[in-house]
N, C-alpha and C positions, 0 to 999 in steps of 0.2 A: 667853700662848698655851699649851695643854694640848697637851703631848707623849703621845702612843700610842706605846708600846714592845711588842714579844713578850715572853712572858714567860719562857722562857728567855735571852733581853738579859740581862732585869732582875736574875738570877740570879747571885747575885756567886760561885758555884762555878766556875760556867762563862765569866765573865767572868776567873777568877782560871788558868783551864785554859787560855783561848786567849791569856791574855800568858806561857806559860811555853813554854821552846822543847821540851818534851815532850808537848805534845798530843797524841798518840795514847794513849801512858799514860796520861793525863789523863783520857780521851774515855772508857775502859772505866771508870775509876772511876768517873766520872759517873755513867756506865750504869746502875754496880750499884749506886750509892745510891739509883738512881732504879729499881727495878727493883717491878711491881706486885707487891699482897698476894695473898691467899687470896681475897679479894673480886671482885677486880679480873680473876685469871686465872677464877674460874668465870664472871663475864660473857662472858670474850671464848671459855670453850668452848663457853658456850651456845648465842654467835654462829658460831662456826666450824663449829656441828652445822647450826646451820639454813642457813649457806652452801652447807655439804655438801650438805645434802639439796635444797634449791634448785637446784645444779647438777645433781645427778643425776635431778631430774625431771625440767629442760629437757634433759639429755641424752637419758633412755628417750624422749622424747617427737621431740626430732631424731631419731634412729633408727629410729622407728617412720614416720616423715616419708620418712626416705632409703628405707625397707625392710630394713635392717640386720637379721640377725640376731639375736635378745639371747642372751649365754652364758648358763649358771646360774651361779649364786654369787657367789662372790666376785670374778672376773673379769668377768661383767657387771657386778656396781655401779661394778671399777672403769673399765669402758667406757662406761658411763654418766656418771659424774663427767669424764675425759676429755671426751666430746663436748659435753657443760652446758658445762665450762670454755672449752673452744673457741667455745663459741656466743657464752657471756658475754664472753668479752674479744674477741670479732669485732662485737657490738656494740658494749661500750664505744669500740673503736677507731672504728667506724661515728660515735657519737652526737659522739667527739671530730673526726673528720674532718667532720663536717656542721657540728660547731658553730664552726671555724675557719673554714670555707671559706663560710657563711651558706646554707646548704640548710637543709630544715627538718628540725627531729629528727627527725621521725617521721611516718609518712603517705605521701602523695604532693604532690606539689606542688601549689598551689592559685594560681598564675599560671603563665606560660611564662617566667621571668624566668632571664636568665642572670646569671653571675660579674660583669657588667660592663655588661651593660643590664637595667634593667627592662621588666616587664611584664604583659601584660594577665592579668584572671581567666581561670580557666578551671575549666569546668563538668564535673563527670566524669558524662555519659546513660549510659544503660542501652547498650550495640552495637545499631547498627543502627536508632537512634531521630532522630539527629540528623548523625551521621556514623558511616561506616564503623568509625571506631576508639573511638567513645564521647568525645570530647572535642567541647565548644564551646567556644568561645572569647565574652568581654562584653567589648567594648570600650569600659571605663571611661575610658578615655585616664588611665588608672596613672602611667605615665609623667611627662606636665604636672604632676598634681597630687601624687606625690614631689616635683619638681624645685620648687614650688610652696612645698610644707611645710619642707624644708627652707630655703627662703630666709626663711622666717617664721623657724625660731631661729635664722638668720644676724642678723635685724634684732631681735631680743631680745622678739619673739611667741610665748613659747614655748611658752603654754597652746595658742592655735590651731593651731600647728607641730605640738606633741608630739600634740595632738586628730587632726590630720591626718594625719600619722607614723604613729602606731599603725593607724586603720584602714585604711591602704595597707602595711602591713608585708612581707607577701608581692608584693606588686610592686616591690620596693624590690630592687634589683642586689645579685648575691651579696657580692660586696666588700664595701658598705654595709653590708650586715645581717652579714658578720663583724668587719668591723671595730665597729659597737655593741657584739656582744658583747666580744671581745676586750677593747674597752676600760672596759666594763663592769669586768670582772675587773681590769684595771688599778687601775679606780679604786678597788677594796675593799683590792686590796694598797697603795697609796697610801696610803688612811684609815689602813689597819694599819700600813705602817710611819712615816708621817708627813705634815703637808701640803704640803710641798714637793713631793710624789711625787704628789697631788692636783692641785697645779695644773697640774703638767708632762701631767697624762694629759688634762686638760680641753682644755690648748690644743692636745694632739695632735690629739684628735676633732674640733676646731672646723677644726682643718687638713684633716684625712683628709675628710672632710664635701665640704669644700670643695670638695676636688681633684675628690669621685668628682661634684658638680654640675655642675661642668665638662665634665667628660669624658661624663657623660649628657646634658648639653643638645649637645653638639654629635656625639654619636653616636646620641642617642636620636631625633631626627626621623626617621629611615629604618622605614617600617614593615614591616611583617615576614609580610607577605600569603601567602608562600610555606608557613612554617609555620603557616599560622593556616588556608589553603583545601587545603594539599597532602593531607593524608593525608583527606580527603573523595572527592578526587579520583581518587586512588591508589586507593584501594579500588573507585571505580564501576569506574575504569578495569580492574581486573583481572577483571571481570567481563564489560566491552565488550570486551576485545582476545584475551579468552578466555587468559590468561595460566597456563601450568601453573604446579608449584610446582616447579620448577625456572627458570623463567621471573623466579619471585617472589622465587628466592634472587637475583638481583643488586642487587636493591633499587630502591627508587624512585626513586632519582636517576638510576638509570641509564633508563628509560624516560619520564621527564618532567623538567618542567624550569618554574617559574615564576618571574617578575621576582618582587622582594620589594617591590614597590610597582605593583600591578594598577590601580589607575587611574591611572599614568602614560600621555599617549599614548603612549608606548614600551614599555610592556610587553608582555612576548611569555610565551608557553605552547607551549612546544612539548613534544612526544608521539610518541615513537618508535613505528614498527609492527612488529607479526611479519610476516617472510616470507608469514604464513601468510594472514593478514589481505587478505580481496577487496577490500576498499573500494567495496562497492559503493553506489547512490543510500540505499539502506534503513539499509545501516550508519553511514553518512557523517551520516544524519540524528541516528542513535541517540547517534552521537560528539559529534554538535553539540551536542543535546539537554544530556547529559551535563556538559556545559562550561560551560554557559549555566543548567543548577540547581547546579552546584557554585563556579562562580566570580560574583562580580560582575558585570556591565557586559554591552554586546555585544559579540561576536564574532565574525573574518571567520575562515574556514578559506583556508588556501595548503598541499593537496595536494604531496608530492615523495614518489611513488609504484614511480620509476622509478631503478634501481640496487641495491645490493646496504644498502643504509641507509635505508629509507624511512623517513618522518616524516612530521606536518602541522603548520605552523605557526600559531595564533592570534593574530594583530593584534587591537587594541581595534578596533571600525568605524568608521569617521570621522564624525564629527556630517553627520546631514543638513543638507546647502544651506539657507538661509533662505528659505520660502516667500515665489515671486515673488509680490510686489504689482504690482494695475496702477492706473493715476495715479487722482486723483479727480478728475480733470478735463483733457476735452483736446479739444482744439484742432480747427476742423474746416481740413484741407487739399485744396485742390482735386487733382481727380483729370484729367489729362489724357485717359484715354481714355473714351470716351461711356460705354460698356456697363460700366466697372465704376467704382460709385458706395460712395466712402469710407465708413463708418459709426460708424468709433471703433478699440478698440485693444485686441486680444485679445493673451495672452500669448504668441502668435506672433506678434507684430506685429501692422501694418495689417491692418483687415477690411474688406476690400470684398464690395460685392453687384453678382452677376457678372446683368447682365440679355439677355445672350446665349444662355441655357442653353434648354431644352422649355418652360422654367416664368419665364419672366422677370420675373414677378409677383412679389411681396413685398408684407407686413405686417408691422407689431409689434402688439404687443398687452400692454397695461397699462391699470390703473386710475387711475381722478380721480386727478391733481396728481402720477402717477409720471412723466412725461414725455413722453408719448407725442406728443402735435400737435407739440414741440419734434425729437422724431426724424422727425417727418415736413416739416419744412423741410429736408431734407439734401437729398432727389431732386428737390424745389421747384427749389435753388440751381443744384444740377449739372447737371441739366435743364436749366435758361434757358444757364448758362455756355456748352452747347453747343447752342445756339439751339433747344432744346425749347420748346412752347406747352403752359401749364401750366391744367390745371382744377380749381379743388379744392371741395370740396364739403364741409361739416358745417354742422351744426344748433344750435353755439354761437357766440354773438354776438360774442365777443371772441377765437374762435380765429383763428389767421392774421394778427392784429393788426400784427406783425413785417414781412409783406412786401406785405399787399392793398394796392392801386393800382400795385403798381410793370408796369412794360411787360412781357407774355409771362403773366402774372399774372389769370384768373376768378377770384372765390370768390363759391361757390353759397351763402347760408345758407337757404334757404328749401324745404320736400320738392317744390313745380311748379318752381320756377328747377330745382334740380338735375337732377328727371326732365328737364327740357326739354335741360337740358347732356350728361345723357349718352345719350341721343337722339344728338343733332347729335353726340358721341364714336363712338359707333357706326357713324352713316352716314359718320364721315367714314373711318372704317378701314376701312370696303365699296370706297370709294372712291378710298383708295391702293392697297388689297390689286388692284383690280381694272388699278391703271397697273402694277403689278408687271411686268417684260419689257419695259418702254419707258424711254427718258431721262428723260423729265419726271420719273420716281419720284425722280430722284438729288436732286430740288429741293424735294422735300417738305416740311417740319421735321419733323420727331417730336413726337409727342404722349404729355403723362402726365395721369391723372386719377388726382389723390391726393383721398379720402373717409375722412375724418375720421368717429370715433363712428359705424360702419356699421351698427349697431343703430340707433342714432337714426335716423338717413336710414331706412332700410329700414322704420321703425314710422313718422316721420311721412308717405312716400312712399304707403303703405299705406293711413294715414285719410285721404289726400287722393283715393285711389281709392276706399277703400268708401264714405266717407261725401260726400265734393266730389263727385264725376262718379256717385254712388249707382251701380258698377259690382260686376260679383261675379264668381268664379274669380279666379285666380292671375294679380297684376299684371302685363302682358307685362314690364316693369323687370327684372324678376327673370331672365329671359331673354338681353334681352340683357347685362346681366353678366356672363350665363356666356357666352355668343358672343364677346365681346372678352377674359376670358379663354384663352378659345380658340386664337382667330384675333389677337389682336392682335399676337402677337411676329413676323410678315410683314409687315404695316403698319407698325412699330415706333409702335404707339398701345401704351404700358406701363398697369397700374394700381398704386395703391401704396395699403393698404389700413390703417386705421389703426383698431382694435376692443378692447373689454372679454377677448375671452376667443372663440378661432377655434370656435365649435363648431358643427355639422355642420347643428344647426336654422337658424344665421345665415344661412348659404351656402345651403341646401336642398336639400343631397346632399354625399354625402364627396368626391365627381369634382369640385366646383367649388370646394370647399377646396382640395383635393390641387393644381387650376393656381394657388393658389398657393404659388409653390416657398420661396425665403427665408422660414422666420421670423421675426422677434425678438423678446423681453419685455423690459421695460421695468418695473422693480418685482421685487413678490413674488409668486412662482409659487405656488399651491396644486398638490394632486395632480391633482385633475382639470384644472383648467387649462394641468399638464405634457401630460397626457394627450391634451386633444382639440390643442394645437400641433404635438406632435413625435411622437405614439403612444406606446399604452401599454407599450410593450415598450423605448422610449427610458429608456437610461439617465440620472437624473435626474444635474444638475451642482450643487454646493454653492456658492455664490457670495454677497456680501454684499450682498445686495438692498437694506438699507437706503442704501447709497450713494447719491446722487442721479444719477441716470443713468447705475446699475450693471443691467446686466441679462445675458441670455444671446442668442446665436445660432444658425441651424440652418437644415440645409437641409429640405427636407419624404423622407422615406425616408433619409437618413443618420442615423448613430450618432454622426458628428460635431458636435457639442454644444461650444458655448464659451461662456465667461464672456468678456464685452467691457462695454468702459467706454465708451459712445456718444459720440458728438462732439456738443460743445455751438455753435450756431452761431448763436444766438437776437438777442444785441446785436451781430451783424456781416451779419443775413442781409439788410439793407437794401441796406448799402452794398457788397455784392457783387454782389446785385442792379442795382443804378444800372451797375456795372461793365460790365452783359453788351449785346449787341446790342439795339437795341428792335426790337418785335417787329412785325410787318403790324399795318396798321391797321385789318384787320378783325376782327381779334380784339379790339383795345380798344373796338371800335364795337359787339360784339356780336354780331357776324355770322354766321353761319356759316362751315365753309368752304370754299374759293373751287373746291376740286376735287371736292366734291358736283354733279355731273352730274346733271339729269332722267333721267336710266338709274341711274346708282348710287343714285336716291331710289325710284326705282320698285321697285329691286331689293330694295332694304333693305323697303319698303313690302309687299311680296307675300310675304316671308319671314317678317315679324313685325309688319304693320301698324303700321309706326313714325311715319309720316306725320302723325297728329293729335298726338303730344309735341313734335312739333318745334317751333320756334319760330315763330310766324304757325300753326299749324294748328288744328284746332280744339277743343282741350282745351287750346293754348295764348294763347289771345287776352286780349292784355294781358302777356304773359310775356315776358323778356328776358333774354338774356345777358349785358347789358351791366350790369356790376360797377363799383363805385368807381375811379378812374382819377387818378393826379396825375402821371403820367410821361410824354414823348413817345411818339409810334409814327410806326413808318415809312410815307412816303404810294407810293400807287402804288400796284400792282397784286402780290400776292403769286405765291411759285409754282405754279403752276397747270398743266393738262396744256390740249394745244391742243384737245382734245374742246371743255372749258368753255367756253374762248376763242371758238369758233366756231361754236356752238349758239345765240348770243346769249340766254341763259336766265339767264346769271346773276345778274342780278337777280331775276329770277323766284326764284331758289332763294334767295338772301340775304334779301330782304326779305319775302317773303311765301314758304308753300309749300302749293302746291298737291294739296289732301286730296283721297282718292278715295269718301268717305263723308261729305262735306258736310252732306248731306240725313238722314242717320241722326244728325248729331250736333251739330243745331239747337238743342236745347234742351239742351245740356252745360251746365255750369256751365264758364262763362268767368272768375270771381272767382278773387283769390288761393288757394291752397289753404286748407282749413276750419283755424281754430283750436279745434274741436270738442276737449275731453279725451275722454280715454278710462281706461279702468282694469281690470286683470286683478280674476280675482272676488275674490280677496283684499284687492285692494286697496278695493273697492265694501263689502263688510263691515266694514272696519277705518275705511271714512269715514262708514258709515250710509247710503250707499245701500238698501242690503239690510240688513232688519230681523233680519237673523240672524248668527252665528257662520259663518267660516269651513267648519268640516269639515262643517254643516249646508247651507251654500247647495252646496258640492262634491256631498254626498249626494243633494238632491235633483236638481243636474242629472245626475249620473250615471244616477240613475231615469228622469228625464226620457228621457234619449237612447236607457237600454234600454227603455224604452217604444214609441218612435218620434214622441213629441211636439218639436215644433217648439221650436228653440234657437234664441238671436239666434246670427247669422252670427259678427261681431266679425271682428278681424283678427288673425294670429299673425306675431308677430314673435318670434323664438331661442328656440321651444319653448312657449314664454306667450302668449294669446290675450287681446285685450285689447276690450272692449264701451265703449260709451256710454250713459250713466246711462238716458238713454230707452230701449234696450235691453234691461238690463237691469232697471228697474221695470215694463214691459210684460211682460218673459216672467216675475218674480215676481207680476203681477197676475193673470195668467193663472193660474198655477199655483197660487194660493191661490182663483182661481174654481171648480178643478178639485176642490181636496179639497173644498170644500164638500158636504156631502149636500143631492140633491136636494129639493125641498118635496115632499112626501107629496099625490096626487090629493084634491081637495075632494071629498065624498060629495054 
């Protein structure tokens, strides 16, 4: 093993001086053997000049710094040389104090790292750019990946270690970074004086190291929020609290105050005020403002305004509640009281439809396969439950499939069956309306006509009048509509109305929308579609319409709008059905009913000549109300008032009825309603009907009608008017006879 000795050791003068008990005599001979040449002292004067002169320009230059004076002569250079000296050995002591304690020599610092914890970069901006005091802060997480490197040349990685070490140097805790050094220098004097002094410094560092991983991994997780958001904050704040500078001498601690870990939910911010400070709604904002671009997270303010210490406190705000959900499916439950009928389950709870109100009427309204005939089994049920006599009426063949034949139970599918049905709906509401003030009323049932696809009804209702009975004007059907809208909620005859989309052509006026009161959709709402259900001034609700029997509710002029999840009642609505009372047997017979009086027929008849819809009349011969049937009914005599009873008419009225226009409507058409199609112009174009486009056959009847040439009639149904190919190939035959030019007179 190669020994390194100094080379005074090796020196046997001096070797020969420190074994003799005269070493101090010794020591000076030495000296002066050793004393330099001629050579050696003009080196070190050369050095001594330029020291001189080195000091004394960093002195002129400190002085001129302080504002000092400079003497002449020879007393400034030597005030000069002074203040350089001063300067230079207040550094050197400086660059020795930073190099023990692990600050950086020189500069400013380039993380926030203390003696004892590490820490993150930090950025020095321009004032005013990023923060009040020019500092940002990059949270590298320094920290981890010191505590990281270091355990890499704990485990003998020392290339990745020392790789990593070095470029986190400055985040590395001051301890750490003076003990490297330190031990650095250990280790040269080790080399120097031997390697036993080598190893001993080696296993010192692998210890020191150690300890300081230790003590930063379990003091280093606390973050340090305070110094990293405080003086951003400090500064807006001296501007919001209008802080003099006398205010500013107490310092920042003394008017604020932040946890050192801001996203705890326990961290608090609190902010002392001046006296002087209104706190009013304006400033309170500006404060909040304030808090919420300087700090993280959100923020509740807690005012204490009042004493001689005011303050406000900052809480984190507490995570919003989890947005209620409501089920995807639920359950239908009967409703003990008649008038308000269950519908599903809005995030209030139960919704029911209250049919007590001005407007006792309700619809939903939805498209193909969103649910709609399935919400309208709900008022079917509750209806019969409480011995209602149900009518229900659409124009598809398999709606109603769930409950048709059961007791209490019509279904119209045909546009003559239904006109004929709600005929005899009509007279019979004339009819109780009219026992109103007497006991027989208390024995009534109640009646409901649910109508299904009210567009369909209303278009096929329509070509069985223009084109069946070759009638023209506006179908009386359309009227009484609106008269049991009306008038029905005295009778307790309800309608429950089930359509694509409420809008104001269907109805044909906004007054016979508006009686009806309850909304609901079923599906996905367009704008317009919000529009003509709830108006356009209703504030639209967000709700997941693709749900299967997710939709919304409303009343007709409320703002109260909810998202409800409809009750589904489709594979139980049989056997709730079997459950309820069966119903007169004149209703499963087809009958009319029993408290239609020859005065309640006449009456309804002079009002709205309803006499020939009725069943037996004479637009109805061949027609029936008698529907599919597989369930009992009750025999005997239903409740009736004693008028019926003792007129002996009642057959008269049930089985035939006796028209006041016989003779005028001989030659009706008595056949089923027509299966005739029909087709809007659009649709006659796009089948070839019409030999032309679209915006062409539009243009010329637009000409047409400013002309005053003759249009086919057609029928309108929801704004759309819809012709018969014969119609419309007659008035295109015509119209291309017209443009012809005529033949020129023969000479």
């Amino acid at each position: 093993m190669i020994r390194v000795t100094a080379p005074w050791v090796a020196d046997p003068s001096f070797a020969a001086m420190a074994s003799d008990s005269g070493f101090e005599v010794r020591m000076v001979d030495w000296l002066t053997g050793h004393r330099p040449d001629a050579s050696q002292l003009q080196i070190g004067l050369i050095a001594g000049l330029a020291a001189i002169s080195v000091l004394c320009g960093l002195g002129y230059r400190r002085m001129a710094e302080k504002g000092k004076k400079e003497r002449p002569g020879v007393n400034g250079a030597f005030d000069a040389l002074g203040e350089g000296t001063a300067a230079a050995v207040g550094a050197l002591g400086l660059v020795v104090w930073r190099f023990c304690v692990g600050e950086p020599m020189w500069g400013e610092a380039k993380t926030d790292a203390t003696f004892l914890g590490p820490g993150d970069s930090v950025t020095r901006a321009p004032m005013n750019e990023d923060s009040p005091t020019g500092e940002t802060f990059e949270n590298k997480d320094a920290p981890r990946r010191f505590r990281l490197a270091a355990l890499l040349l704990l485990r003998g990685r020392s290339v990745g270690g020392a790789d990593l070490l070095t470029r986190t140097w400055h985040s590395w805790p001051g301890a750490v970074r003076a003990s490297v050094r330190l031990s650095a220098v250990a280790v040269a004097v080790g080399f120097w004086l031997g390697p036993l002094w080598t190893v001993a410094c080696f296993a010192g560092i692998q210890l020191i190291v150690l300890v300081v991983i230790v003590a930063s991994h379990r003091g280093g997780r606390g973050r340090k929020d305070a110094r990293r958001y405080g003086p951003g904050l400090w500064g807006a704040l001296i501007q919001v609290l209008r802080l003099s500078a006398e205010d500013q001498k107490r310092g920042r601690n003394h008017w604020m105050s932040l946890s050192d870990d801001l996203s705890s939910d326990r961290a608090r911010v609190v902010i002392r005020l001046p006296l002087f400070w209104l706190g009013s709604e304006k400033e309170r904002a500006v404060l909040a403002h304030v808090v919420h671009s300087r700090l993280p997270g959100q923020w509740v303010a807690a005012y204490a305004q009042r004493g001689r210490d005011p303050y406000v406190e900052f809480t984190p705000r507490p995570p919003a509640p989890p947005e209620p959900e409501l089920p995807t499916l639920v359950e239908w439950i009967r409703s003990d009281d008649p008038a308000r009928v269950y519908v599903g389950e809005t995030f209030q709870g139960p919704r029911y439809v209250d049919t007590e109100t001005e407007t006792p009427h309700w619809g939903i309204s939805g498209g193909t396969g969103d649910g709609k005939t399935t919400v309208l089994l709900l008022p079917v049920v509750h209806g019969r439950q409480h011995g209602a006599l149900v009518d229900c009426i659409t124009m598809k063949a398999a709606a109603f499939k769930d409950i048709e034949g059961e007791s209490g139970i019509r279904v119209h599918k045909s546009g003559r069956q239904a006109v004929a049905a709600m005929a005899e709906f009509y007279v019979s509401m004339k009819a109780a309306e009219s026992l109103q003030g007497t006991p027989e009323v208390e024995r009534l049932p109640g009646r409901i006509l649910v109508i299904d696809e009210f567009a369909s009804f209303v278009k096929s209702a329509k070509i069985w009048w223009r084109y069946g009975l070759q009638a023209k004007g506006m179908p009386p059907f359309e009227a009484w509509f609106h008269m049991i809208l009306m008038q029905g909620r005295s009778a307790n005859h309800k309608i429950v109305v089930g359509a694509h989309t409420f809008t104001r052509e269907l109805f044909g006026d906004t007054e016979t929308r508006d009686l009806v009161g309850t909304k609901g959709i079923v599906g996905p709402a367009s704008n317009p579609k919000w529009g003509v259900t709830y108006g356009l001034d209703a504030p639209r609700v967000a709700y997941k319409h693709e749900i299967k029997g997710r939709g919304v509710i409303g009343v007709t002029g409320s703002q109260a709008i909810e998202e409800i999840q409809y009750a589904y009642i489709t594979p139980y609505a049989r056997e709730y059905l079997r459950q309820c009372a069966a119903a007169p047997s004149w209703h499963a017979a087809g009958e009319m009913a029993p408290w239609i009086t020859p005065e309640a027929l006449k009456e309804a008849e002079d009002e709205l000549a309803i006499a020939d819809f009725l069943p037996g009349g004479a637009f109805m011969r061949g027609a029936t109300l008698v529907t599919k049937t597989n369930t009992r009914a009750v025999q005997g005599p239903a409740p009736r008032s004693e008028r019926v009873a003792s007129n002996g008419k009642v057959a008269d009225v049930t089985g035939g009825v006796t028209t006041y226009h016989d003779a005028y409507h001989q030659q009706a058409d008595q056949s089923e309603e027509t299966k005739l199609p029909v087709f809007s112009l659009k649709e006659a174009c796009e089948t070839g009907i019409l030999p032309v486009r679209y915006d062409a056959a539009r243009q010329r009847m637009t000409r047409a009608r400013k002309a005053g040439q003759d249009l086919p009639e057609g029928i309108t149904v929801g704004g759309a008017t819809y012709y018969t190919a014969k119609e419309l190939v007659q008035w295109w035959t015509l119209m291309e006879t017209l443009k012809r030019p005529s033949p020129a007179p023969s000479m």
